[in-house]
N, C-alpha and C positions, 0 to 999 in steps of 0.2 A: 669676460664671463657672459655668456647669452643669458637676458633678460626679455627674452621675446613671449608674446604669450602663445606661440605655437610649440616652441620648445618647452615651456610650463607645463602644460594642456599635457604634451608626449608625456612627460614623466610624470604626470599626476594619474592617467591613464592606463600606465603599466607599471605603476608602483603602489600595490593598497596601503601600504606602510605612509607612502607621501600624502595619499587621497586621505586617510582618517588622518593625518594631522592639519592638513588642509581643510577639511570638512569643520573640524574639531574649533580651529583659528575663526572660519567662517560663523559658527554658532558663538565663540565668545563677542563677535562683531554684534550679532543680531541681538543676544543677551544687554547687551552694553547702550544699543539704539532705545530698548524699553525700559532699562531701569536706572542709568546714566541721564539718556538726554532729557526727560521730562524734567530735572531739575530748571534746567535752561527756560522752562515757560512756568513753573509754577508759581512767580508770582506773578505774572501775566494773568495766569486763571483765576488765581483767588481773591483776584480785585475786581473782577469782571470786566475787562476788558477783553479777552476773546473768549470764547468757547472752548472746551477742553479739547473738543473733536478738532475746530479751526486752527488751533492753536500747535495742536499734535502735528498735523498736516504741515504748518509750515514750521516747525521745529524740524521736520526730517527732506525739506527741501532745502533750507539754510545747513543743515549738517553735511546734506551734500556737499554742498559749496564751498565748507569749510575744508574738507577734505581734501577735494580739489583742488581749492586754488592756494589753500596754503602749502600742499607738497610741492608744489610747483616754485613758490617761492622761496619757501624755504623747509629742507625736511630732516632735520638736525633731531629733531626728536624720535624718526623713526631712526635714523643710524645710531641714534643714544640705544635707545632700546634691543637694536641687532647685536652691538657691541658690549651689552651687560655682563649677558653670561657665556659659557664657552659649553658646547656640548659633548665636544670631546673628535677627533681627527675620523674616528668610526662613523660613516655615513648613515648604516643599518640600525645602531645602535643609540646613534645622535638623536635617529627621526622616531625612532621607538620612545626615547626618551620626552623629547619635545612632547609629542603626545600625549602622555600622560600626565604632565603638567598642565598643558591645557585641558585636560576632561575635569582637572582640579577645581580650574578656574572657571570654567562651565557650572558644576556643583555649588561652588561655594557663589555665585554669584544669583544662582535662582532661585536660593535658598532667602539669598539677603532680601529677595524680592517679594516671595513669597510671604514676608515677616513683614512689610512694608519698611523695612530699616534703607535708606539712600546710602547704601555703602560705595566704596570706590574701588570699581573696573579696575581704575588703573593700579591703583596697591596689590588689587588680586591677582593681575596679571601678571608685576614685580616679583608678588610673592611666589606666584608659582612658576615662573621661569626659574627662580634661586631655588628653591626647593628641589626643581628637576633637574638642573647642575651639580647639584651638591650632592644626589642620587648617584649621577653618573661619576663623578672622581669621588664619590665617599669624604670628601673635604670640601676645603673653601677656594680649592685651585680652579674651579668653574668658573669662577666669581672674579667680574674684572673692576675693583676698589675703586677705579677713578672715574668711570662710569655712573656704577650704582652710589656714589654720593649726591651725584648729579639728586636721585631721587630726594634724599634728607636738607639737600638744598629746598627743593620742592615743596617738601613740608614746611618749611621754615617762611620759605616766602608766601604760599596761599593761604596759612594761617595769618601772618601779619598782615601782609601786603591787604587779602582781601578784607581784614576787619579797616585796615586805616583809609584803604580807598570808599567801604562805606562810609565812614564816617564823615569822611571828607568831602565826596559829592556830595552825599543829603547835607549838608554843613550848607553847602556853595549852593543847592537848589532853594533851601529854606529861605536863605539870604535874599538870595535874585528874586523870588516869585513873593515876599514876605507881604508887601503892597497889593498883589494883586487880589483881585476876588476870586473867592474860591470856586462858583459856577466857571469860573475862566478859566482856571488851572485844573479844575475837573476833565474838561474838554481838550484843552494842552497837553495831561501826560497821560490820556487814554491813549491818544497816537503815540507820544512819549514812549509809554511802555511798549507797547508793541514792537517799535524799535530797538526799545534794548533787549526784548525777547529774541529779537531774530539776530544782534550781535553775540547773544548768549551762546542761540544756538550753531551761526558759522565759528564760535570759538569752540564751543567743544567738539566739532566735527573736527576741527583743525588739531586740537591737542588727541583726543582717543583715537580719532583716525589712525593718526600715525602712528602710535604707538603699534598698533594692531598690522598696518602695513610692514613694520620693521620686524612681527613674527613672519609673517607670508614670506620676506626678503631674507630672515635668518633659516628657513624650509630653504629657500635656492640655494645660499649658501653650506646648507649639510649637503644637498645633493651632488653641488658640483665638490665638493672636498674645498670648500675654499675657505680662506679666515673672514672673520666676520671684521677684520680691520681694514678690507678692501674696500676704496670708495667708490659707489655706484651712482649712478642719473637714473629716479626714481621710474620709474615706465607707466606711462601715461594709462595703459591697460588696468595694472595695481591700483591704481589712485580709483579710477572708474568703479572696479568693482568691492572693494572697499565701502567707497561712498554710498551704491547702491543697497550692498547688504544694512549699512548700516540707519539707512533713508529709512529702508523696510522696516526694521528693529524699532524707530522712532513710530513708525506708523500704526502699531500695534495697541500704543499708550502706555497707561502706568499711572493710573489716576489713583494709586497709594501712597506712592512716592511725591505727586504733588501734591499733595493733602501734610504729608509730612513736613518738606521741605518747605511749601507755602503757608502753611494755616499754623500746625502747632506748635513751629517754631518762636513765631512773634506775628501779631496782628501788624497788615500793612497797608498804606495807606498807596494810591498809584503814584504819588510822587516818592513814596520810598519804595517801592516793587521797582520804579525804574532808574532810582539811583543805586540800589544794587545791581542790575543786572548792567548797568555802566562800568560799574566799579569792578566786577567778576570779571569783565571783560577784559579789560585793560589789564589787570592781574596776567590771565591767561594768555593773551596778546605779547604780553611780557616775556613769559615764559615761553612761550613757542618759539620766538623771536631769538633767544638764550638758547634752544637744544636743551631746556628742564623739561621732564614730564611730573608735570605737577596732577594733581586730581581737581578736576571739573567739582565735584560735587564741594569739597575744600573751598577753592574760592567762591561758588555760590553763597553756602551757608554761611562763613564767615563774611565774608558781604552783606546779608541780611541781619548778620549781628550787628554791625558796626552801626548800620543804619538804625536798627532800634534805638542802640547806645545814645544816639543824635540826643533824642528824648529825654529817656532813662532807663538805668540798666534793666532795671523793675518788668519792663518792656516784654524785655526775651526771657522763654521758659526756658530754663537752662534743664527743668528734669530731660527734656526733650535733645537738647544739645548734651548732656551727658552721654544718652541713652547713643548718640552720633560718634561721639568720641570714643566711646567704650571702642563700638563695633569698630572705627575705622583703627584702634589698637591693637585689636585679633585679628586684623586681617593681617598681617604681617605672618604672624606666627602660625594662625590658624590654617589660613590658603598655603604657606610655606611649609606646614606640617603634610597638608593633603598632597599638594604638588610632589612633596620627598615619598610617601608612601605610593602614590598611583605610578609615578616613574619607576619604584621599583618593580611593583606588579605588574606593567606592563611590559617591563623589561625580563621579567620572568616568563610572563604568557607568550612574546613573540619573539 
């Protein structure tokens, strides 16, 4: 199968059908850079260690990178994601369909934004590729079971995984640093953090990257008639622009979402801002490494809980983590409701 970007380019160029799903993949990348990655530096910003603005800047230089250099190494979570759903053997009908799952996911994710709620891209994304499969067969024959558990895996481990890895590095920082004086350790995890800020944000470039790369990969594969269980060598071209749109997206900010995710969650100290953003990583790192598409924003927050927990539970406002959990339990249903209605409409209109 040609994966060249001059062969892409021809058929994006003389097919409007490809270019608006294409277009369409593009804006949930750019969406996901502004209301996704700010999780990655919010507790960076609200311990004052960097600037919102500085901080923004190099969240969407590390997200590059993530994307980059982790499809290169390894890109098991973009083929997870190509191989979820099946659109059906219809090329015209496929890329119709695609489409309007992704305008779902566009919708439902500018919305979250607009509310200041840190929802997850990646759920939205799930949801509305299932949603637009199950348009196109009228059932659950779109739908490929041993894939999409991968996702409830997901769930399972960036809930746990990220609350115990909080717990457990602020555990191990409290420990090691317990001696030291505090003007010392003030100065120690301002760099600290900053560090686990920019590990925050080459993981989540690395996990939503791909995800986002394996729609643009499942768009070639409608076009050429091909099954999405063909294994491909990601193209260096993909990875590039991928990363850039979603650099840009980070560049934009989203200083609602950190406010959220950093402040009214649980008050943090810099040595707990950068034992979570340790622990989210190594989560995410996990999962990348596994072919899981887990949600970024999952292991942040539950990271941040764990580390309050350190203290006491008292710590963390749960009205706030409620208000998290709700939303990240309608996305499933709610983006899968929109994703099954806009495929149909779309597939009416073209």
């Amino acid at each position: 199968m040609d994966l060249s970007f001059q062969y892409f380019w021809d058929a994006v160029s003389s097919n409007p059908l490809l270019l608006m799903a294409v277009l369409l993949t593009f804006g949930v990348i750019l969406v996901n850079g502004w209301t996704d990655a700010p999780n990655a530096i919010a507790t960076c910003v609200v311990t004052r260690c960097m600037s919102a603005r500085a901080a923004i800047l190099m969240a969407a230089v590390f997200n590059f990178l993530g994307v980059f250099l982790m499809s290169m190494v390894n890109a098991t979570v973009a083929e997870t994601i190509t191989k979820m759903v099946d659109f059906g053997s219809n090329s015209h009908e496929a890329i119709v369909a695609l489409s309007g799952a992704l305008f779902a996911i566009v919708v439902w994710a500018t919305l979250a934004w607009y509310f200041g709620i840190p929802t997850s891209e990646s759920h939205a994304l799930i949801a509305g590729l299932t949603g637009g499969a199950i348009a196109v067969h009228g059932g659950l024959e779109g739908v490929n079971g041993n894939e999409w558990v991968k996702v409830l895996y997901g769930l399972v481990i960036s809930v746990i995984l990220g609350f115990a890895l909080g717990w457990i590095v602020c555990k191990i920082v409290v420990l090691l640093f317990r001696r030291v004086e505090r003007r010392y350790t003030e100065k120690i995890f301002r760099g600290a953090q900053i560090f686990g800020a920019a590990c925050m944000s080459f993981m989540h470039g690395a996990q939503d990257g791909q995800k986002f790369m394996g729609v643009i990969l499942l768009c070639i594969f409608l076009l050429n008639g091909q099954s999405t269980e063909t294994a491909v060598q990601m193209p260096i071209w993909l990875m590039l622009t991928c990363s850039i749109i979603m650099g840009l997206g980070t560049s934009i900010g989203g200083k609602k979402i950190i406010k959220s995710v950093g402040m009214d969650m649980v008050k943090l100290e810099k040595y707990q801002g950068f034992s979570a953003d340790i622990a989210a990583s190594i989560s995410l790192l996990f999962s990348s490494l596994f072919g899981i598409p887990v949600s970024t924003t999952h292991a942040k927050t539950t990271s941040i809980m764990g580390v309050g927990a350190v203290n006491r539970l008292s710590a963390i406002n749960f009205g706030v983590v409620k208000e998290m959990v709700m939303t990240w339990i309608l996305t499933f249903p709610g983006c899968g409701l929109i994703g099954f209605l806009m495929t149909k409409l779309f597939m009416w209109l073209f």
